[in-house]
Backbone and ligand atoms as CSV (ligand in chain L), in Angstrom:
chain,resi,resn,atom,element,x,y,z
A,1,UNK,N,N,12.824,3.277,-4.892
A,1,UNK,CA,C,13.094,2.691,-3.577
A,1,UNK,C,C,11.967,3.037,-2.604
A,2,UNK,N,N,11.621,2.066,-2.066
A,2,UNK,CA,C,10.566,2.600,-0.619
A,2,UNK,C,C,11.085,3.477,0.664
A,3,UNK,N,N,9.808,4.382,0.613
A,3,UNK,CA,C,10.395,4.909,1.495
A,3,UNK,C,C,9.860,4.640,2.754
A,4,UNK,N,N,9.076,3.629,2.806
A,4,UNK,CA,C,7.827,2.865,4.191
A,4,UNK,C,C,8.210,1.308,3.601
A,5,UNK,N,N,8.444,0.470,4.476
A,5,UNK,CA,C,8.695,-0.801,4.527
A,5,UNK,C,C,7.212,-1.237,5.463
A,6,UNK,N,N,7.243,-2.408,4.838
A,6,UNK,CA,C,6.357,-3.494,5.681
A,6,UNK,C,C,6.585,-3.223,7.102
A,7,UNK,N,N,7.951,-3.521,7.815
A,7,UNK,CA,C,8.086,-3.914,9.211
A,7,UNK,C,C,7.949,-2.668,9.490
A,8,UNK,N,N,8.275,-1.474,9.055
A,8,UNK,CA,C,8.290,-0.292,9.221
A,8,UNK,C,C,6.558,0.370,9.711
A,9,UNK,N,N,6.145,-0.570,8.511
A,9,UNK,CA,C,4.192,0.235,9.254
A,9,UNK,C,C,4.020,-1.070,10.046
A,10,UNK,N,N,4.571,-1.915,10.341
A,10,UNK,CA,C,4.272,-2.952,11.522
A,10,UNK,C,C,4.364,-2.229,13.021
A,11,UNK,N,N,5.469,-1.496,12.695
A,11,UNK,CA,C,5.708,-1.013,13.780
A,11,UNK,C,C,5.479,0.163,14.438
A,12,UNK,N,N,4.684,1.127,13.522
A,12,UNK,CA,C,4.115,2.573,13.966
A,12,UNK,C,C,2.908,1.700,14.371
A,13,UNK,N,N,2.090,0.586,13.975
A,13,UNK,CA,C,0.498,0.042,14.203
A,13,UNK,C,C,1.216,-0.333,15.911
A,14,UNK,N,N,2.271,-0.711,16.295
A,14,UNK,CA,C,2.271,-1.739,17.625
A,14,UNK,C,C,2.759,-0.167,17.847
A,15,UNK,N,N,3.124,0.261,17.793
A,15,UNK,CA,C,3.272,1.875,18.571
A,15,UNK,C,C,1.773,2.591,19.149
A,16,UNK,N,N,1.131,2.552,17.946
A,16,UNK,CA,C,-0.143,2.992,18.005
A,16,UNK,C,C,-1.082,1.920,18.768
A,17,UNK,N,N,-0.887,1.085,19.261
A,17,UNK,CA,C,-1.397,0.270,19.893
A,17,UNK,C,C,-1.252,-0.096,21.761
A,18,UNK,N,N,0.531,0.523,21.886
A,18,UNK,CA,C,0.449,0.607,22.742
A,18,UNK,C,C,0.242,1.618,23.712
A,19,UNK,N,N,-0.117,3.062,22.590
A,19,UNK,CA,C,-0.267,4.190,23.095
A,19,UNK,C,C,-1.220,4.325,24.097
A,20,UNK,N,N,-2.319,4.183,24.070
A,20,UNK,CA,C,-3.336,4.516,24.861
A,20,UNK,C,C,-3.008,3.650,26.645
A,21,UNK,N,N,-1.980,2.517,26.216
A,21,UNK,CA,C,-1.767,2.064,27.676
A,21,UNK,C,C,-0.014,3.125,28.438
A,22,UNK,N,N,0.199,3.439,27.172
A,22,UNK,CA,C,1.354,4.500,27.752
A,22,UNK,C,C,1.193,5.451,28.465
A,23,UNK,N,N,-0.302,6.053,27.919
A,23,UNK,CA,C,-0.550,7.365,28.080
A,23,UNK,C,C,-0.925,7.298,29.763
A,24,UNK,N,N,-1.602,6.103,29.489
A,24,UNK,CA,C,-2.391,5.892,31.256
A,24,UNK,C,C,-1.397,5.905,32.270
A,25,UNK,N,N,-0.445,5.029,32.179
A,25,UNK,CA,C,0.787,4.865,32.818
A,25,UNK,C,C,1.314,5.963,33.266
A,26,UNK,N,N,1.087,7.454,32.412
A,26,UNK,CA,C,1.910,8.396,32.381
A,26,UNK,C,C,1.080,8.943,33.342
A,27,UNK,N,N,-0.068,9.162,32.993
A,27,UNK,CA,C,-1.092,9.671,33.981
A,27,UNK,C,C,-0.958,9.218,35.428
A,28,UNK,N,N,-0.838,7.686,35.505
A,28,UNK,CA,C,-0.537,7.332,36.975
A,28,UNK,C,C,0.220,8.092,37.827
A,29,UNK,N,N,1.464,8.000,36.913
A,29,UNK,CA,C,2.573,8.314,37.743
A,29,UNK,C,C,2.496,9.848,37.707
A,30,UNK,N,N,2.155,10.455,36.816
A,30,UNK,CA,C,1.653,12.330,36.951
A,30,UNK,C,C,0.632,12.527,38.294
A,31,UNK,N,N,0.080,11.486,38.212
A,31,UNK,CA,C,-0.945,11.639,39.579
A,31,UNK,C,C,-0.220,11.297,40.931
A,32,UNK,N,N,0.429,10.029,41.108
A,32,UNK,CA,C,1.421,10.077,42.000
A,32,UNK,C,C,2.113,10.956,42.447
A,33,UNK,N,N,2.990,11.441,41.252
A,33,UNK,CA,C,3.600,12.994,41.802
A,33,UNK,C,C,3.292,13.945,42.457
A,34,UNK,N,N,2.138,14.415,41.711
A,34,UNK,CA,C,1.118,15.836,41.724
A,34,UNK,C,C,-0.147,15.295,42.485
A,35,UNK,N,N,-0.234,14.068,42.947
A,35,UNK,CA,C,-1.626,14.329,43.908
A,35,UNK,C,C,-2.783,15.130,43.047
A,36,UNK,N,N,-4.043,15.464,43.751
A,36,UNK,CA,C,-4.509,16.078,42.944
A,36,UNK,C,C,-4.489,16.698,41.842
A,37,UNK,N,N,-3.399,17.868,42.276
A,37,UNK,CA,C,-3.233,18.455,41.272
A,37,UNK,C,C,-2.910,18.756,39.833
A,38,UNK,N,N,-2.465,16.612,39.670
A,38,UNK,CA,C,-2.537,16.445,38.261
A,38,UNK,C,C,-3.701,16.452,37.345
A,39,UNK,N,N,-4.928,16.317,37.881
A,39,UNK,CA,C,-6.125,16.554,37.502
A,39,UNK,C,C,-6.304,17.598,36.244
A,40,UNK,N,N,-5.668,19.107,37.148
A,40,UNK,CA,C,-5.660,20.368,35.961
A,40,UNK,C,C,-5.158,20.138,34.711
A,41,UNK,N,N,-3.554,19.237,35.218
A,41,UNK,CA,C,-3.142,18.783,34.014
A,41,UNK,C,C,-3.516,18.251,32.912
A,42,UNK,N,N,-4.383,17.019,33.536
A,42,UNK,CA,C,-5.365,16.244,32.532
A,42,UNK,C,C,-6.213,16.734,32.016
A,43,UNK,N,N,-6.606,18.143,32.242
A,43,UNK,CA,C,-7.908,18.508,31.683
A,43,UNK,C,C,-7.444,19.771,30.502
A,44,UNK,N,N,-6.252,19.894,30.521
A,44,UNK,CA,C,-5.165,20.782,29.457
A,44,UNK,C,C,-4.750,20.005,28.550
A,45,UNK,N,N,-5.168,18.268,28.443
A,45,UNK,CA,C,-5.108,18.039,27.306
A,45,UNK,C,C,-5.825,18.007,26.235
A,46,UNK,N,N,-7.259,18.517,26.749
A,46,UNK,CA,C,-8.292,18.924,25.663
A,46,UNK,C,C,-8.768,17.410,25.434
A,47,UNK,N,N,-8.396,16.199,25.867
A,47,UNK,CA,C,-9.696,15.215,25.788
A,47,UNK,C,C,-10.427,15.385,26.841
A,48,UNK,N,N,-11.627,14.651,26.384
A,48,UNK,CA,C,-12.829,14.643,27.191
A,48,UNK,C,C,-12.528,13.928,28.483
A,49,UNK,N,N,-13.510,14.274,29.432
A,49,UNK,CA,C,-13.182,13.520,30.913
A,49,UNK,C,C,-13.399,11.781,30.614
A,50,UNK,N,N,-14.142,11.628,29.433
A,50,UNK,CA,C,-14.478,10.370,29.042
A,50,UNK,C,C,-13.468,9.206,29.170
A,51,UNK,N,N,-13.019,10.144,27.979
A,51,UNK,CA,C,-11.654,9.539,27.301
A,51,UNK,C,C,-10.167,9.581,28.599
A,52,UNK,N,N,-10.033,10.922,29.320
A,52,UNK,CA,C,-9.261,10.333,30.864
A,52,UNK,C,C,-9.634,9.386,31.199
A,53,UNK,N,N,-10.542,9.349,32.076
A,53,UNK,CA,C,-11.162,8.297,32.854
A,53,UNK,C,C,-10.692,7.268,32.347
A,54,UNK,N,N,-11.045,6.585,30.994
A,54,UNK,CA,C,-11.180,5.363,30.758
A,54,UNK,C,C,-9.333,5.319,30.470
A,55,UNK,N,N,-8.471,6.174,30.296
A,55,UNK,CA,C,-7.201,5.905,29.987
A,55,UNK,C,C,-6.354,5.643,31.533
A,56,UNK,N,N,-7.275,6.191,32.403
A,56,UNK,CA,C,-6.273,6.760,33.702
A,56,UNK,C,C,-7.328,4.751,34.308
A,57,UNK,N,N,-8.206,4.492,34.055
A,57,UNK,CA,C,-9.024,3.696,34.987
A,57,UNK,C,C,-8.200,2.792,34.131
A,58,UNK,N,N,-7.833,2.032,32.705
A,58,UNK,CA,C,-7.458,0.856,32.246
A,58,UNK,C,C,-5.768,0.474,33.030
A,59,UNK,N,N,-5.297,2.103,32.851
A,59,UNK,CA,C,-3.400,2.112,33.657
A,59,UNK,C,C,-3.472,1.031,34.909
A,60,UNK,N,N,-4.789,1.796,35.771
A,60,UNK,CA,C,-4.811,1.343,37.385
A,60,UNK,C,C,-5.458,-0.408,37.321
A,61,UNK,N,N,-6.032,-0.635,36.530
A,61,UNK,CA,C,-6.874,-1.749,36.351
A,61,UNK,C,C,-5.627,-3.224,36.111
A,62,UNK,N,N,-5.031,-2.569,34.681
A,62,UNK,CA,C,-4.386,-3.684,34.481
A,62,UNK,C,C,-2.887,-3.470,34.547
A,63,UNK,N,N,-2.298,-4.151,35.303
A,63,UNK,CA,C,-0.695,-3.844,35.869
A,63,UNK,C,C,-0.049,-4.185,33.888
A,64,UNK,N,N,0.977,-3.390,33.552
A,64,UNK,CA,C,2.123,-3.938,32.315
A,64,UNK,C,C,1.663,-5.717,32.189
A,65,UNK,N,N,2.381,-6.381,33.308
A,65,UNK,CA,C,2.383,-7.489,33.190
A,65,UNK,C,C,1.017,-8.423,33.049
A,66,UNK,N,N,0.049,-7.671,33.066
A,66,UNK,CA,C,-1.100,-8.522,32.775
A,66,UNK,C,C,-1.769,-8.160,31.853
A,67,UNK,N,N,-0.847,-7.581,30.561
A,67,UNK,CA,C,-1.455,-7.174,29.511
A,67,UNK,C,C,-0.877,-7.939,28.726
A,68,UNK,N,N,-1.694,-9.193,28.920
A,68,UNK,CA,C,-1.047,-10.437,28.117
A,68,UNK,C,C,-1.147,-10.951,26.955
A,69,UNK,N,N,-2.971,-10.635,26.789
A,69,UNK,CA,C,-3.829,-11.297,25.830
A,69,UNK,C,C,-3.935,-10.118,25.043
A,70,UNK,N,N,-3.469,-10.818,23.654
A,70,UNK,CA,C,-3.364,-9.982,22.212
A,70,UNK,C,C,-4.334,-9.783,21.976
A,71,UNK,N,N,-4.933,-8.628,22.426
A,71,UNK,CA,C,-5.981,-7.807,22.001
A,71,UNK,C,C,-5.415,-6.251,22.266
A,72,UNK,N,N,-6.000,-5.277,21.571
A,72,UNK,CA,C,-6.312,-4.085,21.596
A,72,UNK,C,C,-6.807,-3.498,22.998
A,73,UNK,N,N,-6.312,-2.379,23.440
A,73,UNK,CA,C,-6.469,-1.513,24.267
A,73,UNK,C,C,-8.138,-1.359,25.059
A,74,UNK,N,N,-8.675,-1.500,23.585
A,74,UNK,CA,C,-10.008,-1.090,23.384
A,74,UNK,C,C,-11.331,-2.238,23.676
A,75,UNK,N,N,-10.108,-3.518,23.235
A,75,UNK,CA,C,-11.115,-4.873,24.081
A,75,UNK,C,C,-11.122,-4.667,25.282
A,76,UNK,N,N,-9.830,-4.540,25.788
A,76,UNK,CA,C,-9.763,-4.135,27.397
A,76,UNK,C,C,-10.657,-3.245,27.955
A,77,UNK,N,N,-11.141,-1.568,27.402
A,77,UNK,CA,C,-11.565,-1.377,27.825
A,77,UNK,C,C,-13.220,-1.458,27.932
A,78,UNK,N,N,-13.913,-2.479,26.941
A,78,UNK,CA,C,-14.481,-3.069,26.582
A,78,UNK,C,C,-15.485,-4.425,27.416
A,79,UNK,N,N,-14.392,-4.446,28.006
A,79,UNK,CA,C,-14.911,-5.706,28.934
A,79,UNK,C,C,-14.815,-5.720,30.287
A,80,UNK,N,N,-15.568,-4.387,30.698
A,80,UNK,CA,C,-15.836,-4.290,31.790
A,80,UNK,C,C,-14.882,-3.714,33.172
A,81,UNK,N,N,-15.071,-3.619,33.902
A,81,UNK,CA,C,-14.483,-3.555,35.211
A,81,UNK,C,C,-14.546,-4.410,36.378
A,82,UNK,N,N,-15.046,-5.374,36.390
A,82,UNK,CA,C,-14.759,-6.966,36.634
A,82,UNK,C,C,-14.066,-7.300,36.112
A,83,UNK,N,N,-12.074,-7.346,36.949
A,83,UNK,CA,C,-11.351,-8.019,36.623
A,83,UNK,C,C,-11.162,-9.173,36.246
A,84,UNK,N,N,-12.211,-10.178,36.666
A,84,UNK,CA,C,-12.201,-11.669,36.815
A,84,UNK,C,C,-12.666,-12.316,35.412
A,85,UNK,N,N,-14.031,-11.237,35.412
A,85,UNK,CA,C,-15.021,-11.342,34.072
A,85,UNK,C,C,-14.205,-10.583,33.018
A,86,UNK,N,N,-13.648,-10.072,33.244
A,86,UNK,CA,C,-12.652,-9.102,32.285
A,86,UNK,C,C,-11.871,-10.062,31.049
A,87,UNK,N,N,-10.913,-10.903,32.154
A,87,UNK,CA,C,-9.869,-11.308,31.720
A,87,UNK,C,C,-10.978,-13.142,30.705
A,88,UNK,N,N,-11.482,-13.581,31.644
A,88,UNK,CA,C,-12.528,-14.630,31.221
A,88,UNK,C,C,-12.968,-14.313,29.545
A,89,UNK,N,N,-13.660,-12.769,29.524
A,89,UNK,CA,C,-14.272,-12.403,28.221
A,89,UNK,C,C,-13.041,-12.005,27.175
A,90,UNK,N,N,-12.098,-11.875,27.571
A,90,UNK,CA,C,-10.725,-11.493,26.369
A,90,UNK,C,C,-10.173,-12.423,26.331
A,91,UNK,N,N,-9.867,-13.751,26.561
A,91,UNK,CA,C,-9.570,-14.653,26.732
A,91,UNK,C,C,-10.438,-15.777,25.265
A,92,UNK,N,N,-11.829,-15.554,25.766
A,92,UNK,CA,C,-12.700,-15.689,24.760
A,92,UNK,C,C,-12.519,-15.365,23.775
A,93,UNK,N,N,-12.768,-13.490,23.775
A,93,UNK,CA,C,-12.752,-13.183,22.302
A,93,UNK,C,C,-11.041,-13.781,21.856
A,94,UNK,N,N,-10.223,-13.470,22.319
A,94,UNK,CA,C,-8.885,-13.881,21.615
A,94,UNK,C,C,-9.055,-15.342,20.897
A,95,UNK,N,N,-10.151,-16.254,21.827
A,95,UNK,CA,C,-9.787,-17.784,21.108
A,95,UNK,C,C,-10.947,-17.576,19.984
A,96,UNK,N,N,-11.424,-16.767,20.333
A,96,UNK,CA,C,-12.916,-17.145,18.994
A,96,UNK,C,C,-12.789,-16.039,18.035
A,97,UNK,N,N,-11.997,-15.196,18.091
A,97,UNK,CA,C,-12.032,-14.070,17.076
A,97,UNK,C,C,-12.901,-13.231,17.254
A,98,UNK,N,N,-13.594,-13.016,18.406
A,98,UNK,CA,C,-14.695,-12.120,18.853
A,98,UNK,C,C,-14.567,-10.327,17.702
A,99,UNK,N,N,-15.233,-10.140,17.857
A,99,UNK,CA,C,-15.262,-8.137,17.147
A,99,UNK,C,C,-15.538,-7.751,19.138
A,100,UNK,N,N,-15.199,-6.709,18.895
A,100,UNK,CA,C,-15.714,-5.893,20.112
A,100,UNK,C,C,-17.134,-5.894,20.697
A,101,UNK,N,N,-17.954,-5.628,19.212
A,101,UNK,CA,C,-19.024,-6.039,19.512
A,101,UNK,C,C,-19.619,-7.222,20.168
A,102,UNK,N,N,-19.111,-8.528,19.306
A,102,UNK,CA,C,-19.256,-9.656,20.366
A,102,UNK,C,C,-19.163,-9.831,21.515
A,103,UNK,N,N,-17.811,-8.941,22.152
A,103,UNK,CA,C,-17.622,-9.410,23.435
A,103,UNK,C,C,-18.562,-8.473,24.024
A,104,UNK,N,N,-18.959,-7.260,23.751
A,104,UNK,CA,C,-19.696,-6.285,24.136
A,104,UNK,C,C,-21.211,-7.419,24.564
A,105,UNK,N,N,-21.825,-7.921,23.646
A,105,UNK,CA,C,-22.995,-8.825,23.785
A,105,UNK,C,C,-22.838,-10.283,24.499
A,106,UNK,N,N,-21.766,-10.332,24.820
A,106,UNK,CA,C,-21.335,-11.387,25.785
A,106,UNK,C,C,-20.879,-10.858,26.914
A,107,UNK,N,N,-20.746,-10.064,27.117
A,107,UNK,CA,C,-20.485,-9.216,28.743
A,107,UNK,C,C,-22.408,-8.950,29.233
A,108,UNK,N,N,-22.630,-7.998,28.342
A,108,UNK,CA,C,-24.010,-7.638,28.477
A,108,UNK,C,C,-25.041,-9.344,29.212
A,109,UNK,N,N,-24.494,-10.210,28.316
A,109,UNK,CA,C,-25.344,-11.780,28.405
A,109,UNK,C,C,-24.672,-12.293,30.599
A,110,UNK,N,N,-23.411,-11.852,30.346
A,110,UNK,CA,C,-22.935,-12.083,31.748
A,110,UNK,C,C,-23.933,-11.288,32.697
A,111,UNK,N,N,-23.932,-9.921,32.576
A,111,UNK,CA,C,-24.588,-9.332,33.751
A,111,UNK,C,C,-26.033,-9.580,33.610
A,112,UNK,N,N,-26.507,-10.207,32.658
A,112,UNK,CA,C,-28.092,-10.341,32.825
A,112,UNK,C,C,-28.283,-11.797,33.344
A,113,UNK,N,N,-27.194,-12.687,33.443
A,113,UNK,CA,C,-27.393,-13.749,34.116
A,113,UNK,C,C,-27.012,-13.508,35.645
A,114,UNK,N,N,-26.150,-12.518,35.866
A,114,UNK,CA,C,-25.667,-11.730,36.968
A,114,UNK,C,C,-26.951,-11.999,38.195
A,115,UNK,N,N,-27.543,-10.515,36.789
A,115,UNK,CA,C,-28.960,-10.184,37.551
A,115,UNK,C,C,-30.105,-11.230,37.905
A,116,UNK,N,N,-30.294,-11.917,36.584
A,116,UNK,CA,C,-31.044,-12.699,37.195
A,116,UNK,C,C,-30.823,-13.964,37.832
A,117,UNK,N,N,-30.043,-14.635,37.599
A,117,UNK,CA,C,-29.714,-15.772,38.313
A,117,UNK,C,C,-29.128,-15.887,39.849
A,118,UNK,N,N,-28.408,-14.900,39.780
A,118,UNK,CA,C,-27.576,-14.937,41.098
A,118,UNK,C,C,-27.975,-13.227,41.958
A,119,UNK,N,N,-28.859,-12.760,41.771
A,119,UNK,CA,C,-28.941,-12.107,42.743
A,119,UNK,C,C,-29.888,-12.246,44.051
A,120,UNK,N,N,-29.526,-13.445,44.293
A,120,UNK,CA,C,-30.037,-13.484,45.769
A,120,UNK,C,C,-31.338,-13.814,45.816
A,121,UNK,N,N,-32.452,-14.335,44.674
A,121,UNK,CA,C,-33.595,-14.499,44.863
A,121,UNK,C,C,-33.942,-16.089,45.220
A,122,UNK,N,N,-32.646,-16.934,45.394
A,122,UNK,CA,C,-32.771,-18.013,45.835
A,122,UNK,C,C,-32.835,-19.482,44.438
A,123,UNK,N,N,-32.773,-19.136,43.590
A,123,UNK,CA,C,-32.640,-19.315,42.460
A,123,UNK,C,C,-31.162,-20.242,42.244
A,124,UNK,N,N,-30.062,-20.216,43.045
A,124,UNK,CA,C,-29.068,-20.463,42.729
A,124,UNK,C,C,-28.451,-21.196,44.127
A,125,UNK,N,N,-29.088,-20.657,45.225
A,125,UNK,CA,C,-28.477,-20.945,46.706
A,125,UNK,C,C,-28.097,-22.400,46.801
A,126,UNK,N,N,-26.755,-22.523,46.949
A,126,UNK,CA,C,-26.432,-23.805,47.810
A,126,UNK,C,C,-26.243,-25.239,46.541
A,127,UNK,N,N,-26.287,-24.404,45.188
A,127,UNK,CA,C,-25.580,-25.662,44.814
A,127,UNK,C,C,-25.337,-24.568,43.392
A,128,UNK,N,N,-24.150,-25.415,42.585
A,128,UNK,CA,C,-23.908,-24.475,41.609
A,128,UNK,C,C,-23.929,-24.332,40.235
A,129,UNK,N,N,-24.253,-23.480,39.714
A,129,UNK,CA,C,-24.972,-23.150,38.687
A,129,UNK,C,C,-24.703,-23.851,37.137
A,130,UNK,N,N,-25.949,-24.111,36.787
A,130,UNK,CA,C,-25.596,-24.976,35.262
A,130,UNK,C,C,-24.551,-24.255,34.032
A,131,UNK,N,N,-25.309,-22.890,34.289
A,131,UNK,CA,C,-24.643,-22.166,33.187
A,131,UNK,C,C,-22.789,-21.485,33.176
A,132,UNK,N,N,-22.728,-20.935,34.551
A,132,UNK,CA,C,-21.355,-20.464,34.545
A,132,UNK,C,C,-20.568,-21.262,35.282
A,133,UNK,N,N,-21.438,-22.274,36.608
A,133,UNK,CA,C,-20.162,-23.018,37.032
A,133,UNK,C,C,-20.021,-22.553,38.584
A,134,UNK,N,N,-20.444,-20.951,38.829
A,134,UNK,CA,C,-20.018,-20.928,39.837
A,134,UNK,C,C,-21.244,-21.449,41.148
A,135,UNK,N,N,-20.957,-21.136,42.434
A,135,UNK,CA,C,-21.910,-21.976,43.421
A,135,UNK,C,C,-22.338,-20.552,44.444
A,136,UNK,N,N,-23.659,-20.501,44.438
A,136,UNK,CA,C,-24.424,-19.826,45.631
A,136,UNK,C,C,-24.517,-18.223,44.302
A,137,UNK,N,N,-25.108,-17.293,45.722
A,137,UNK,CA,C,-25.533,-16.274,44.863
A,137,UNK,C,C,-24.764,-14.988,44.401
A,138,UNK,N,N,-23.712,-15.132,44.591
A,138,UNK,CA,C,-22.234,-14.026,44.497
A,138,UNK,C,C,-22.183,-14.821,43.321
A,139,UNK,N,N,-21.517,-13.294,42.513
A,139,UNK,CA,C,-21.410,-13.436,41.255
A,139,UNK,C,C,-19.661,-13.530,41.342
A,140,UNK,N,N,-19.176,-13.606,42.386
A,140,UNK,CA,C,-17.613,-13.341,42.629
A,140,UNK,C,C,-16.907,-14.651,41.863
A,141,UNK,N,N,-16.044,-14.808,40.928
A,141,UNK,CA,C,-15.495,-15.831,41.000
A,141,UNK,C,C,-14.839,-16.716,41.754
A,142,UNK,N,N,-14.762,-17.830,41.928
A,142,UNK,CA,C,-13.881,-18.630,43.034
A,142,UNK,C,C,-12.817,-18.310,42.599
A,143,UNK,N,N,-12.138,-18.175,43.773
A,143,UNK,CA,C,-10.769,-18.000,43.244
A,143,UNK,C,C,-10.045,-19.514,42.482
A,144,UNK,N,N,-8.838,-19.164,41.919
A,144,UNK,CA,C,-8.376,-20.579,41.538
A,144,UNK,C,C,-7.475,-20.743,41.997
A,145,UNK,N,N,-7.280,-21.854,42.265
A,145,UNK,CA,C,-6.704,-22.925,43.208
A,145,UNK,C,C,-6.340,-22.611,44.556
L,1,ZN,ZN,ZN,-24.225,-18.656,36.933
């Protein structure tokens, strides 16, 4: 007889998947509580400030409910801190099957059009752009609708 079923490791993987956004969550609200002083806490768990940061920055970044797009924790944290460009590039990888890497070299391709196209060297002013769509030299998305 088995003693691990199919749905059974289905479901430690979506456990293990949603951990790293649990953990952040937990952190939020440990910080809420404790103000500063949850800080000490965080640093008694023996991960790196790295690995906080990026757990405590994804919690604050993306609310429960906008953790929509079936991807991994790790695309998320992956694609930036440009919410706008964030959600745009996971969106992507989800329809194209991106690797991390991909989206990694398609974020990278965003901010170098960032840089060069739209930072203000006049290049872009006053009408809008072939490649992404948007108009003038802010890299801000329009909002929609
Ligand atoms: Zn553009």
């Amino acid at each position: 007889m088995l003693t691990m079923t199919k749905s059974e490791l289905l479901g430690l993987i979506a456990d293990f998947r949603s951990l790293p956004w649990e953990i952040g969550d937990a952190m939020v609200e440990l910080e809420r509580d404790l103000g500063a002083r949850a800080f000490a806490v965080f640093q008694e768990t023996g991960l790196s400030d790295a690995q906080l940061y990026d757990l405590i920055r994804m919690a604050h970044m993306w609310a429960p409910a906008e953790r929509n797009i079936d991807l991994s924790w790790s695309y998320y944290r992956d694609a930036g801190a440009d919410k706008e460009v964030a959600r745009r590039l996971l969106e992507a990888t989800h329809r194209n099957g991106w690797s991390r890497e991909q989206l990694r070299k398609a974020l990278r391709a965003i901010r170098r059009h960032e840089q060069d196209d739209h930072a203000g060297d006049g290049k872009i002013k006053d009408r809008q752009c072939n490649e992404c769509g948007r108009s003038g030299w802010s890299w801000k998305p329009k909002a929609s609708s």
